[in-house]
C-alpha positions, 0 to 999 in steps of 0.5 A, spaced: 863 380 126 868 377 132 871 379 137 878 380 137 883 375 139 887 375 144 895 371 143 899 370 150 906 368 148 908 365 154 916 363 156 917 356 160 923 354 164 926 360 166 931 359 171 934 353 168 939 357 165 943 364 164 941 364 157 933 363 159 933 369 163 936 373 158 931 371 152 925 373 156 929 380 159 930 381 152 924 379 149 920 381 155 923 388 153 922 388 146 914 387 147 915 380 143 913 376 149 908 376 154 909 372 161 913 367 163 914 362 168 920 360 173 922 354 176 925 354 183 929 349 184 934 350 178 941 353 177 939 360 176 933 362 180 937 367 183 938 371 177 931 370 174 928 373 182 932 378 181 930 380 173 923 381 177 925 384 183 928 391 178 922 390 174 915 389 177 912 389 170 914 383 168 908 378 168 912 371 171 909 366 174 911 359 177 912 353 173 911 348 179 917 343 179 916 337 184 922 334 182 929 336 180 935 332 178 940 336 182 939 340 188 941 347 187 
């Protein structure tokens, strides 16, 4: 018998938009995902360093962007 298998369920590109960080709230919330990644230099970082800051049992990480076609 094998053991059993472990499914991530990751969200890229947050901060990218409103409407990313609400889904990974969301989801995050609902159980329904389980980490997520953050891009800096994009419109709505603020709002996603917030999320993590009133919840620290979110699993996000840091989605490295080197380059950005705007400045923010």
């Amino acid at each position: 018998m094998s053991a059993p298998s472990t499914i991530v369920l990751h969200q890229d590109d947050i901060g990218m938009c409103h409407g990313a960080n609400l889904a990974f709230s969301e989801l995050s919330a609902a159980g329904a995902i389980t980490s997520g990644s953050v891009m800096v230099p994009c419109p709505w970082f603020s709002e996603a360093a917030e999320m993590a800051r009133d919840n620290t049992s979110l699993d996000l990480g840091v989605h490295l962007t080197l380059t950005a076609e705007k400045r923010h």
